[in-house]
N, C-alpha and C positions, 0 to 999 in steps of 0.2 A: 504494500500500500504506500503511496508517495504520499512521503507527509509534511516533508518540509522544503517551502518554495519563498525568499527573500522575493517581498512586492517592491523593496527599495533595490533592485536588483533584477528587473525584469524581464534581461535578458540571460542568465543566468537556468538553469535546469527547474523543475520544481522539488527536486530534492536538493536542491544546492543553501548554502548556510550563509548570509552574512557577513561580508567584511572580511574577517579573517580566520575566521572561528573552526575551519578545517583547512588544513596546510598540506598535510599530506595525501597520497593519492587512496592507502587505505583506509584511513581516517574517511575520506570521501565518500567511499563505495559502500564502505557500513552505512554510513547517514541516510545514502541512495538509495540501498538496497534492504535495509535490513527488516522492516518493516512487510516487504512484498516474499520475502524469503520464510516469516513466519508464518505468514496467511497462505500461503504456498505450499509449505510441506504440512501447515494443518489437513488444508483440504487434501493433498493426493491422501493422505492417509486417511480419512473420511470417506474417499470414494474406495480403497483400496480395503476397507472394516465393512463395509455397506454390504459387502457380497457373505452368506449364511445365516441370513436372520431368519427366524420361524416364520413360517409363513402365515399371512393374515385370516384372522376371521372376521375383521370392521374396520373397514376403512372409509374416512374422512372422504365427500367428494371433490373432484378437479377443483368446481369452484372456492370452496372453501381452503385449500391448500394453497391458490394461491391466492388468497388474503392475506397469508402472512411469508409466502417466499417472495411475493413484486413490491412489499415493503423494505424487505431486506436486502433486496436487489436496489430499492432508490437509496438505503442505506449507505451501500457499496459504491455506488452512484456522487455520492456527496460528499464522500470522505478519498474515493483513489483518485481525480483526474486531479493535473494541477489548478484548475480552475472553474466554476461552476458557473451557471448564468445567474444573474443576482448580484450587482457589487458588493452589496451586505454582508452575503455569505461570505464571501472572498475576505472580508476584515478580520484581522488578529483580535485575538479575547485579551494578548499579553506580551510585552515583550518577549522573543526569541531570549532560553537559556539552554546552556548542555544541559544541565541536570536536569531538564523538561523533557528532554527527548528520553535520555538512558529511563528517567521514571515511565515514562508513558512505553518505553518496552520492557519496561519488568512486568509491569501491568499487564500489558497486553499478551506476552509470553505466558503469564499466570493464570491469567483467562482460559487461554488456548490447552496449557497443561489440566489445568481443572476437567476443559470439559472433555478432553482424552481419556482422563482417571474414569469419567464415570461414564465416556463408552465404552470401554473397557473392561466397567462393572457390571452395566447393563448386560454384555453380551447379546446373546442371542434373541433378548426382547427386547435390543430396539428397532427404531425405525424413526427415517425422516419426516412420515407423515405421522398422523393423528390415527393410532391403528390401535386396535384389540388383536392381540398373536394368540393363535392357536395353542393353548398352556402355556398360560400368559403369567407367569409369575411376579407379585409384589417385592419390589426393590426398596428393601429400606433401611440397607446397613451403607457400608463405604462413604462414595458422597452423597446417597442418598439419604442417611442418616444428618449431615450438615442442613442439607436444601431438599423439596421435594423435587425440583427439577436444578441440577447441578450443571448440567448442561445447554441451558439457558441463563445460568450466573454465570458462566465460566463465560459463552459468547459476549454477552454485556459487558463483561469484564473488559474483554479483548476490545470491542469496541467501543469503552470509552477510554482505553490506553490509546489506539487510534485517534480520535479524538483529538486527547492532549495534545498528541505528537502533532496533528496538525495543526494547531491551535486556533484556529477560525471558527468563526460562527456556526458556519454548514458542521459544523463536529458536533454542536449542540443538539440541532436540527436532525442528524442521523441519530444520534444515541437516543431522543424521545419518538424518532419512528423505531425504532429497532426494540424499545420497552413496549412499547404498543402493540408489536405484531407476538413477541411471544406472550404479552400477559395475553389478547386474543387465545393463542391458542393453547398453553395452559389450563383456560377455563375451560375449553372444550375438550383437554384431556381429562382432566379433573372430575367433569360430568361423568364421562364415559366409564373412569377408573372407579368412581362413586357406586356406578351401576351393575360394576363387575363382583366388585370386592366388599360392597356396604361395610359397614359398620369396622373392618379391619381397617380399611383407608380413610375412612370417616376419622379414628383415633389414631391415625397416623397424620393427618393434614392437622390434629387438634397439638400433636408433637413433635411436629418439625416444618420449619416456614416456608415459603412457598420460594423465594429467590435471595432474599438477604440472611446470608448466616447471622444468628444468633437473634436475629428478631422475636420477640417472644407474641406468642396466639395471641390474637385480636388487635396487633396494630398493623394487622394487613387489609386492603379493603375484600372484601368477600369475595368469591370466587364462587 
């Protein structure tokens, strides 16, 4: 993800820093690069864990799935080009510092790490859409035991270390679409899980929060 572009310097890369604030050539390439190399080998490994999931007994229709993937697509949309339409967006929230970028990739690394642990955990019941798996077992130890969807804090994470790094508006702008499409589809797990498991998941959502570790029941809005 290109996240850092000098508007006092506009002819310059959109990964490019500043003044003088990177001198050397691999100092440079990190800055460049480092960002699109995280989001990069999240995904191939996403698409490469995707293959052996139980196969479905309820799945979410087209429409409804993408309600929340073309949200997360204007997400991606707002946060990689070097520049968006909108002068607005295009404005810094803060002066340019190093320890803004290295923070906003330990973030976003941390994100990305999180939400591996808990596909991971998941195994063989998950799935990118809104699905009931045939022996569909309840997950509620590892990160499930933190979050009830861990792999939705861990994305958010990642995207608002993105965000930081690029420090403009439009980074505002994606992290409250990008809350919006999983709390959307959250609730319509939640229903579904509700309907599966009653009263186990029912005392499971009453003891562990729904995206923020350590939140305690009832300061989440309802789902």
């Amino acid at each position: 993800m290109q996240v850092w572009h000098s508007h006092e310097n506009e002819d310059e890369s959109c990964f490019s820093i500043p003044g003088s604030a990177i001198e050397s050539d691999v100092s440079t390439l990190v800055y460049r690069y480092l960002f699109p190399a995280l989001w990069l080998s999240w995904a191939a490994y996403w698409w490469a864990a995707s293959r052996g999931a139980k196969p479905a007994e309820r799945q979410e229709p087209l429409g409804s799935r993408l309600l929340h993937v073309l949200p997360l697509l204007l997400a991606v949309g707002l946060l990689w080009p070097d520049q968006v339409l909108g002068s607005f967006l295009n404005e810094r929230l803060f002066p340019w510092a190093p320890w803004q970028f290295w923070l906003a990739a330990l973030i976003t690394a941390a994100g990305l790490l999180f939400a591996v642990w808990a596909r991971v955990h998941l195994a063989r019941n998950w799935s990118g859409t809104v699905t009931i798996k045939r022996d569909h077992e309840l997950i509620a130890s590892g990160p499930y035991a933190i979050v009830r969807h861990p792999i939705y804090t861990g994305l958010l994470a990642a995207f608002i270390g993105s965000a930081m790094a690029r420090g403009e508006w439009r980074g505002v702008l994606a992290v409250l679409v990008v809350w919006a499409a999983f709390w959307r589809k959250l609730r319509l797990e939640e229903r579904w899980m509700t309907e599966r498991f009653g009263e186990r998941y029912t005392a499971y959502k009453r003891r562990v929060p729904a995206l923020v570790p350590f939140r305690k029941h009832g300061q989440e809005p309802p789902t």
